[in-house]
Each structure stands twice: as C-alpha cells, then as structure tokens.
C-alpha positions in Angstrom: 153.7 59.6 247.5 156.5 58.0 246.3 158.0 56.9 242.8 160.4 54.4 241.3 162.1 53.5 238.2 162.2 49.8 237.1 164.7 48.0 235.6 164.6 46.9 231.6 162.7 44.8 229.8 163.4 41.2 230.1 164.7 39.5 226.8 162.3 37.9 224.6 159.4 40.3 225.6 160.8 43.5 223.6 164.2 44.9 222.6 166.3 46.5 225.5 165.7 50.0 223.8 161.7 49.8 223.9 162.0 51.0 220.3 159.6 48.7 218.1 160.9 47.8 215.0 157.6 47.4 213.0 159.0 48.4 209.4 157.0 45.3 207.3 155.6 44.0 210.4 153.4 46.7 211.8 150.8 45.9 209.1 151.1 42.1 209.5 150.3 42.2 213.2 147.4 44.4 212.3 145.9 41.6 210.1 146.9 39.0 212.3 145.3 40.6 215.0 141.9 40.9 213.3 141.4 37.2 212.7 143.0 36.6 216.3 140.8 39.2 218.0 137.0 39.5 217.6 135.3 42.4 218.3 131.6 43.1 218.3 131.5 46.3 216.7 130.4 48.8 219.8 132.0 50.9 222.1 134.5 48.5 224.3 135.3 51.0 226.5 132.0 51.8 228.3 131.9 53.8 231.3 135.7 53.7 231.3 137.5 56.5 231.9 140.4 56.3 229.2 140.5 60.0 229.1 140.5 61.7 232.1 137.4 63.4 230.8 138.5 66.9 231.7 134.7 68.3 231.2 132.9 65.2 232.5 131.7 67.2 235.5 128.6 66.0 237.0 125.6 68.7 235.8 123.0 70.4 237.5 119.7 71.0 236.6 118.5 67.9 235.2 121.7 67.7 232.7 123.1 63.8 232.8 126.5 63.8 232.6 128.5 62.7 229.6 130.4 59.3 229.6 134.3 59.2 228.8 135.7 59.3 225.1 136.3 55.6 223.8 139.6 56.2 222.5 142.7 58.9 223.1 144.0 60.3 220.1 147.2 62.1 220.0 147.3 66.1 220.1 148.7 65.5 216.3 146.4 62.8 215.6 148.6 60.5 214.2 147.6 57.9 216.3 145.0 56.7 218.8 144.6 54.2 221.7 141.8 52.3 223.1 141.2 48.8 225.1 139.4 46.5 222.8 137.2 43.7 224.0 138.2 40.2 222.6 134.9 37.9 224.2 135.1 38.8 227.7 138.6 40.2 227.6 140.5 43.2 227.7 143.2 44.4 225.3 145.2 47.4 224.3 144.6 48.4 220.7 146.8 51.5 218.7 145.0 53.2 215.7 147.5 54.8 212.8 145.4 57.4 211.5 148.2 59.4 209.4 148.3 56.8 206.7 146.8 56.4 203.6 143.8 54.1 205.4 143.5 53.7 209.3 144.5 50.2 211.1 144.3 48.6 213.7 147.5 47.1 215.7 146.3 44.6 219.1 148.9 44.6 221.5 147.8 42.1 224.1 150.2 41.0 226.6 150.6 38.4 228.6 147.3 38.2 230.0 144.1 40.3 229.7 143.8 43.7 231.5 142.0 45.4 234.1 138.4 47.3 232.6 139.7 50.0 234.5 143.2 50.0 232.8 144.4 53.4 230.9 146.0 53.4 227.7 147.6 56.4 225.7 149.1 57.2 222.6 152.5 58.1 221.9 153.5 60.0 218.5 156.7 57.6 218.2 153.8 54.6 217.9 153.9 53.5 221.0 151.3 53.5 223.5 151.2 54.1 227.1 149.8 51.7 229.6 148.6 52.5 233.3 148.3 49.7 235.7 146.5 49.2 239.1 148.1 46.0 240.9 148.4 46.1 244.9 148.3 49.8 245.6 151.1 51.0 243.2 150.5 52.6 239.9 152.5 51.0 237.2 153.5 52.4 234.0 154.9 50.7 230.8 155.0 51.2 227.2 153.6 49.2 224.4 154.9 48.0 221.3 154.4 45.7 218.4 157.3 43.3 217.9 157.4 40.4 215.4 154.2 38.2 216.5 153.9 39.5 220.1 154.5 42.7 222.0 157.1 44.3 223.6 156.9 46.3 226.9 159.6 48.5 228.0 158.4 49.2 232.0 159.1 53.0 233.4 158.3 52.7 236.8 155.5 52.8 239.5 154.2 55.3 241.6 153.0 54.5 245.3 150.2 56.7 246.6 150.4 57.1 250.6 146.8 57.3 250.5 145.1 53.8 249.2 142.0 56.2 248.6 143.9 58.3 246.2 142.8 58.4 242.8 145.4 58.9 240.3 144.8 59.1 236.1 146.1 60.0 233.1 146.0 63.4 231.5 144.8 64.0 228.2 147.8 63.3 225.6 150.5 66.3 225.4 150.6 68.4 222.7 154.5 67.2 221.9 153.1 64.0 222.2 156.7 62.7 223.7 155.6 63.0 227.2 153.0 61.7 229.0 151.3 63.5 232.7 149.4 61.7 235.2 147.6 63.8 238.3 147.2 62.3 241.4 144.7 63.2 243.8 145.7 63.4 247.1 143.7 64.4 251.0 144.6 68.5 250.6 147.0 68.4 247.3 147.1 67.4 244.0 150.3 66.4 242.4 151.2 66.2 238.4 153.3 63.7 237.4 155.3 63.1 234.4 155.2 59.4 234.0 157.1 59.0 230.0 159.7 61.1 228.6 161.5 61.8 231.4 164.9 60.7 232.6 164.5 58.5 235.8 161.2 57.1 235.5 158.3 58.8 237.5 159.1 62.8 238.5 156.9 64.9 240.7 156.5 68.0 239.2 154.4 69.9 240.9 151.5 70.1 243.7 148.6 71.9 243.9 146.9 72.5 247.1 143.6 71.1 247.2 141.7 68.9 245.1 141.7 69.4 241.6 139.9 67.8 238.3 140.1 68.4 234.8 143.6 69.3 232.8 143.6 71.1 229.6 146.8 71.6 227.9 146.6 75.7 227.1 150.4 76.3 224.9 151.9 73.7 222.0 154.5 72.6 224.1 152.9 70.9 227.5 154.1 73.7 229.7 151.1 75.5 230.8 148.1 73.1 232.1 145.1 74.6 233.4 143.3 72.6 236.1 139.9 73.0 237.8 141.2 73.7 241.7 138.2 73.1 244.1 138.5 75.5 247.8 135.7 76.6 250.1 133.1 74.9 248.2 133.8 76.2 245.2 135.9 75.0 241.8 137.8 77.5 240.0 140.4 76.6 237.4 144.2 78.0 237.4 147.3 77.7 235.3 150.1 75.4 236.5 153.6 76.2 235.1 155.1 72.7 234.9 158.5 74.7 233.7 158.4 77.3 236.9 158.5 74.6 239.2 154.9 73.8 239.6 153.9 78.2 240.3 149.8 78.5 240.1 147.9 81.3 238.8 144.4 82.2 238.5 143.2 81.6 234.9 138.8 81.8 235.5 137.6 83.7 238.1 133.9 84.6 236.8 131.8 85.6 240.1 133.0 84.9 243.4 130.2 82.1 244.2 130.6 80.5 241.0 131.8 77.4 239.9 133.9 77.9 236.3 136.0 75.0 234.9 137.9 74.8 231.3 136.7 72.1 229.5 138.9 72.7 226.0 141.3 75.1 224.7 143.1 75.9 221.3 146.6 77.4 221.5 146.5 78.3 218.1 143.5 80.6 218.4 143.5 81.1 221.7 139.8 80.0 222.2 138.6 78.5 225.7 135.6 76.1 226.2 134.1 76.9 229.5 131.5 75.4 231.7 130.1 77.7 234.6 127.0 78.0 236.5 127.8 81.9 237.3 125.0 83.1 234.2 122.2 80.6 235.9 123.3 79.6 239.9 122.6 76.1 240.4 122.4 75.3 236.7 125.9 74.9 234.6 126.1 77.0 231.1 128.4 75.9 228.5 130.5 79.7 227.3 133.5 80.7 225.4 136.4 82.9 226.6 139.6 83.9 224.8 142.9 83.4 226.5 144.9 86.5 227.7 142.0 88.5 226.4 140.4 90.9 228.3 136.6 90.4 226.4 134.2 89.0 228.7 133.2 85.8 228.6 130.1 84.5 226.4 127.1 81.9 227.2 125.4 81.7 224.1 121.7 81.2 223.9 122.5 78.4 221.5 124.5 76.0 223.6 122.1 75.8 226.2 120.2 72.4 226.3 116.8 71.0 227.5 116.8 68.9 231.0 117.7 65.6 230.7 120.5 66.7 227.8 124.4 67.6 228.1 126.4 69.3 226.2 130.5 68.7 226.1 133.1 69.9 223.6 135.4 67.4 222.6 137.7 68.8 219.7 138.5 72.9 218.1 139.9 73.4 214.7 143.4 74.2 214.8 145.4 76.4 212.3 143.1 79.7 213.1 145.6 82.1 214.2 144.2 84.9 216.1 140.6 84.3 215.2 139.1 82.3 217.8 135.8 83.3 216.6 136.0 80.9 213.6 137.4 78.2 215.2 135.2 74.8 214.4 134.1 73.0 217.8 133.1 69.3 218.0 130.5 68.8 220.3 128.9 65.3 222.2 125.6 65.7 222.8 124.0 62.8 225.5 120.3 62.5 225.9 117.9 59.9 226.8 118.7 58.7 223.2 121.6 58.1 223.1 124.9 60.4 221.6 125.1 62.0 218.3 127.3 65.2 217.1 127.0 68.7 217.4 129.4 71.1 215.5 129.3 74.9 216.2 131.7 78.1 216.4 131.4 81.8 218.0 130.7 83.3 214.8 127.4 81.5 214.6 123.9 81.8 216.4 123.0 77.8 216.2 124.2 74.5 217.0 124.1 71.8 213.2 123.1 68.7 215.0 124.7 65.6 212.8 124.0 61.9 213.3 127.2 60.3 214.6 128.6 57.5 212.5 127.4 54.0 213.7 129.8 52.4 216.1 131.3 56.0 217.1 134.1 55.5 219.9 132.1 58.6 221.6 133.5 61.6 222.5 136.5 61.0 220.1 137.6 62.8 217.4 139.6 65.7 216.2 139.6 68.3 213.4 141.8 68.7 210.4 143.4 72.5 209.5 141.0 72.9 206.8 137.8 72.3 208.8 136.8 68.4 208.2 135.7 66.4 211.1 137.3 62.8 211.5 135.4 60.7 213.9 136.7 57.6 215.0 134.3 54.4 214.7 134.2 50.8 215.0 131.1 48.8 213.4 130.9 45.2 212.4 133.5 44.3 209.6 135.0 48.2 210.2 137.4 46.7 212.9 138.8 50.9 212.5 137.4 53.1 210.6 137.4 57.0 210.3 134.5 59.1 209.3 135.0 62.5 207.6 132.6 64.8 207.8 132.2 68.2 206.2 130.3 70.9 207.9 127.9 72.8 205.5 128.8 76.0 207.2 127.7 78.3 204.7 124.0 76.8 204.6 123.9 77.4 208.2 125.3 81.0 207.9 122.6 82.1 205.5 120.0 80.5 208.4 121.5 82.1 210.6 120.9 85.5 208.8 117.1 84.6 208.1 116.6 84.4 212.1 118.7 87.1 212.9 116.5 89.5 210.2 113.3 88.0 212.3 114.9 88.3 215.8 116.6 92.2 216.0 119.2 93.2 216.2 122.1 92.4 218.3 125.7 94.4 218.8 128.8 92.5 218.5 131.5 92.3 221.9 128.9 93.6 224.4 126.4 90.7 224.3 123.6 93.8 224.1 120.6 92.8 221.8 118.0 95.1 220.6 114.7 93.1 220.2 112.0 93.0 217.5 108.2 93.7 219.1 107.2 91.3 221.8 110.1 89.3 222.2 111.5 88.9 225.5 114.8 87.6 226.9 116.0 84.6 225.7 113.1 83.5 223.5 114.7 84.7 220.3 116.5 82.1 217.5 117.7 78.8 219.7 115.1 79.2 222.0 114.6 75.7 224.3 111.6 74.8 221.8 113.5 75.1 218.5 116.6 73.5 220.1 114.6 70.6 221.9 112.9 70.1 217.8 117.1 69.6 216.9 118.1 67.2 219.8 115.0 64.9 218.2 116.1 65.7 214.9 118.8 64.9 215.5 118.6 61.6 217.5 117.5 59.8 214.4 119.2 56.5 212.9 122.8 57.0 211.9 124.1 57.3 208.6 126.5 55.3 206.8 130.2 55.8 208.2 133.2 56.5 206.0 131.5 59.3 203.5 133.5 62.0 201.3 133.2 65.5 202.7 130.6 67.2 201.4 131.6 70.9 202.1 134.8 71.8 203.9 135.9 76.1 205.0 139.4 76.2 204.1 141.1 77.7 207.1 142.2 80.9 205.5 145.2 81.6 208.0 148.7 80.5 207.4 149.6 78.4 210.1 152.8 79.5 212.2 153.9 78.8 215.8 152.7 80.4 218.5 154.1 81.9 221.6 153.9 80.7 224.6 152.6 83.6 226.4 151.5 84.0 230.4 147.5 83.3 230.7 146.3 85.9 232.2 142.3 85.4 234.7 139.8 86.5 232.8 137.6 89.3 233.5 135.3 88.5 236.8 131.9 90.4 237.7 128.9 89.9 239.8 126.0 88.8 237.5 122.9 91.0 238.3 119.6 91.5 237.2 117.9 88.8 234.1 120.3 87.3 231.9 119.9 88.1 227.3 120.2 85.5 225.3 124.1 86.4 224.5 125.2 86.7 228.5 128.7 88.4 229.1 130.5 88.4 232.0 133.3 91.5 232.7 
C-alpha cells in the first residue's frame, strides 16, 4: 500500500493556499446554491456509508442492522458535511451550524460524484473529499470560492489489494486532521490523509482485520478499534502517537464478541455492544473508561426482534460523572427510524418522534443537555431541530416503577425482587418496551421547536487528561442473567 502527494491546485479552480476566502461570499453561494440545486427533502445519502458507521455491525437475533448517518458533523459541531442529490446527481454540501441560523453551502465540482463518495467536515470550513477512480484513493479538500469551488488535492493512496476496502474515520476531535483505515488481507492500517505535512502518512497497522473507530481522548491520539482474531472481534486501543502500539481495551468473556460503539472523553463513558450477557444475541451496555466497575447491560436497552438499537451522540461537559451523561439513540424497526434518548442513571429509554426529513443517525448534544438533530424537509433546504429532554418527568416514572418492582443495589447489578417477579420481567420488560417502539413510530412532529426542558450540566467544563485506557474487567458469564447484568 502505497501513498503520494499531488501537486497544487491549478489556477482558476481555487487559490494556491486552499484557504477559501468566503468573508461576504460564503452566504451568497449558499443562496445561489439553493435556487441552483433542488433537493427533494429526504435523506440523499441512503445506504451510503458517509460515516464509517463505527456501530453498524450486522445483529443477531432477529435485530436489522442500522443504516449509516446522512451527514458527518464535526467533534465541535461547528460544521457538517453530506452529498446532496441535485435530480439524479451527486453533490458535496457543508452545513455551518455555529451561526446564528444553519445554511447550507453546495460545493459541486466539475462534474457529479460517485454515490459512494465520502465527504468530511473540517473545523477551518472546509470539507474533505474521498475519491474512488481506477484503484487509487484520492483525497482533496473543498472550498467555496467566488461562484465556484476550489479544491486543493492532498494526495492518493494505492491499495495493493484491489479488494481492499478503505474509508473514512469518524471526524477527529481537533477537527484539523482527518484518518482513513484501510483494510487489508491480515492488517489494518490508519492513515492520516489531512493535516499532515507530505500528503498521505501510514501511521500505524494493526494485524488483522479491524472495523469500527471511536476516538477515546480530545486530541485524536488514542483510537479504539474493533480487531477481529480466531473468530472473534475484540476492540483495542491504538496509540497513533507511540508509533501505532496496541492494547487491549474490551475483553468481556473469552468467546465473546465486544465492540465500542461511542465514547465521551470528558466523562469517560463507553457505549458497548456485546453478545457475552446473551451468546448468539448482541446486548447494547455501558462501561467506564480506565474504571475498574464492571460493565452494565441494562434491561432497558434491550429491544424486541426485528428492532436495533445504536447510539449516535453523549452529552459532553460531564466531568467525572458518566452516569449523567445524555445518549442519543437511532432506533430502526420495520417502521422506520425515530429517536431514543437515555442515560445510566435511568431505568428507561424516552422514545421521541424524529423530526421529518431527519439526516438519520446524525446529531450531537450541546453542554447543557439539548439535542440538535439535523434535518432536511421541503422548503427546510438545512434545518436543525432542538430538542429538550423532559428528564425530570421521566425520573419521577422511573421512581413509580422502581417502588412496584423492588429494590435493586447500586454498582453490583444485584436486584432484590418484589413477590413473583422473575428475572428480567420487572420495569422495561420486552412487552412495555415493544408498547414504546409503537408509541413511538407514530407521525413526526413539526421540526425546528424551542426546547421544552433542558438539565443544565452542573459540572464546569475543564480539559481532560489524556490518560492510558486501561481493558476492562473480563469474566465468564454463568448461570441466568438479572435485568441489570454486570460483567467483572
């Protein structure tokens, strides 16, 4: 596998510096591009993978499994990227989401891409653009300049392998850099493929084949990856600084499969999916890094067949408190996909109908606990919807079920039962939560309302360390599995 740098932009098609000048233009070419470039109002992006989809692992048990986000938003979320369909063409698209009101900027270029073509925001403005033509992998950046766009090209990587799959990671927390992992016949290598000096650098390679990537410090040095070897996937920790060194980061039960699906450097939390509580069937749990607490598989987050579960987005700003950490969830059914927010602390999933024309599986949280989700619906060429959780309505449910249920003690996962209930038929039981996925999978709502209740954060935000991950705890699973399973 090989890279190379490519020369400069040609004039005429972007300044020599790849730096857009957009001050009094930016907006222009947004409006411009609304007249120029129709859209119908649903998700463009289909079963493209603009993501990566670290999570989009295949279920078992019935589960379907979840379709890739519609747009990338940065780790900030400053901006956002998506291909937008114009008739029966493809175009890159950059959302500013920092301003006053969200727009839209169309940066075409000279003729219509790939469906398959990855795009990724930058927090400079610019967006990333991967390119399949002839075997190589070419990368360029995107700008808006005067009435067109510029393109300042960084260089191609050549796979040895025709076969080998290679895609962008999810957008780095600095947001100045941009990684690409390549799949190869026994390795895996990561790639840094924008910021760097020379064009395309190899930094690192993993033996065997890994999926996923899940940024897990604030400054895109430690990346977990789901590392598959003798039949089984088990994620580690890549040190991009340390030359590329792995580590074990989730090692639940020897024959189980564990992947992380999200994490939150501020708190610490971990989104997990295993199948080690129910072999053959994945769970959806929660872990905290560098903590030596087992990990969880709440009752709660376990779905009916036919249904999947992925988290997409945590509240950021809770230091040290994982367990109050807001989590976006998509849920997919044979209805379609709607929202599901939830956190440790609770003992239920609020289902909420997504906003019409939802870019699904995109979105991100603000400090204070408000939901934005990205949408696109008829005359709403890019909209946001902000949603406030009523999390203090659900907390008193959750106390009215818990007062019906038993009791249950707090870090061990061991529940102490009211007469005649048995394992895992207390609150969130399949029947109660398959009466919330209908509930839920009614017609949307309007998009673009006020928050109705928002949790202020309660921590004052401050920069983390970056400190080693360390595996969390691994055990055999014996005997029937509670409602709140732990694992260490």
């Amino acid at each position: 596998m090989t890279a190379c740098a490519s020369p400069p932009p040609a004039t005429g098609h972007g300044n020599e510096t790849g730096q857009g000048h957009e001050t009094g233009l930016e907006h222009e070419t947004g409006q411009r591009g609304e007249t120029a470039h129709g859209d119908d109002g649903r998700n463009p992006t289909g079963g493209k993978d603009t993501r990566g989809g670290h999570g989009g692992n295949g279920g078992k048990g019935g589960n379907v499994g979840s379709a890739p986000p519609g747009c990338v938003i940065t780790a900030d979320g400053s901006y956002a990227a998506r291909l937008a369909l114009d008739g029966e063409s493809w175009f890159p698209e950059r959302w500013t989401l920092d301003g006053p009101e969200p727009y839209a900027v169309p940066l075409p270029g000279n003729q219509p891409e790939e469906p398959g073509t990855e795009v990724l925001p930058m927090t400079d403005g610019r967006v990333l653009i991967h390119r399949l033509a002839a075997g190589r992998h070419l990368f360029s950046l995107l700008y808006p300049t005067g009435p067109g766009t510029g393109e300042l090209p960084l260089g191609a990587v050549e796979c040895a392998d025709p076969a080998a799959e290679l895609r962008l990671l999810s957008p780095a927390p600095c947001g100045e850099r941009a990684y690409a992992l390549a799949l190869g016949r026994s390795a895996t290598t990561v790639w840094l493929v924008a910021g760097g000096a020379f064009g395309p650098e190899l930094l690192a390679q993993v033996p065997g084949r890994c999926s996923g990537g899940v940024w897990l410090d604030g400054t895109g040095r430690m990346l977990a990856l789901d590392q598959e070897s003798g039949g089984r996937t088990k994620s580690v920790v890549v040190d991009l600084e340390q030359g590329g060194a792995v580590s074990p980061l989730l090692q639940i039960a020897d024959d189980s499969n564990d992947r992380v699906l999200l994490a939150d450097p501020d708190s610490g939390l971990l989104l997990i999916r295993s199948d080690a509580p129910s072999p053959g069937h994945d769970r959806l749990g929660w872990g905290v890094l560098g903590s030596t607490l087992p990990v969880r598989f709440p009752e709660c987050l376990r779905v009916p067949d036919g249904h999947r579960i992925t988290p997409f987005a945590i509240q950021p700003g809770q230091i040290l408190t994982p367990e109050s950490c807001a989590v976006a969830l998509r849920v997919d059914g044979p209805r379609g996909s709607w929202v599901g927010v939830w956190r440790p602390a609770a003992r239920r999933i609020l289902h909420l109908p997504a906003p019409e024309g939802w870019l699904a599986g995109a979105g991100l949280w603000s400090r204070e606990g408000v939901l934005q989700l990205p949408y696109t619906a008829g005359a709403v060429r890019c909209g946001v919807a902000r949603v406030g959780v009523p999390w203090e309505a659900t907390a008193e449910k959750s106390q009215e079920e818990f007062r019906e249920g038993g009791r249950e003690q707090v870090g061990e996962g061991a529940r102490e039962r009211g007469p005649g209930r048995g394992p895992g038929r207390g609150p969130g039981c399949e029947e109660a939560l398959r009466q919330e996925v209908a509930d839920a999978s009614l017609p949307s709502r309007a998009p673009g309302g006020e928050p109705s209740t928002a949790e202020p954060s309660g921590a004052e935000p401050s920069a983390p360390g970056v400190a080693r991950p360390v595996p969390l705890q691994q055990a055999p699973l014996e005997g029937r599995v509670p409602e709140e399973v732990t694992v260490g």
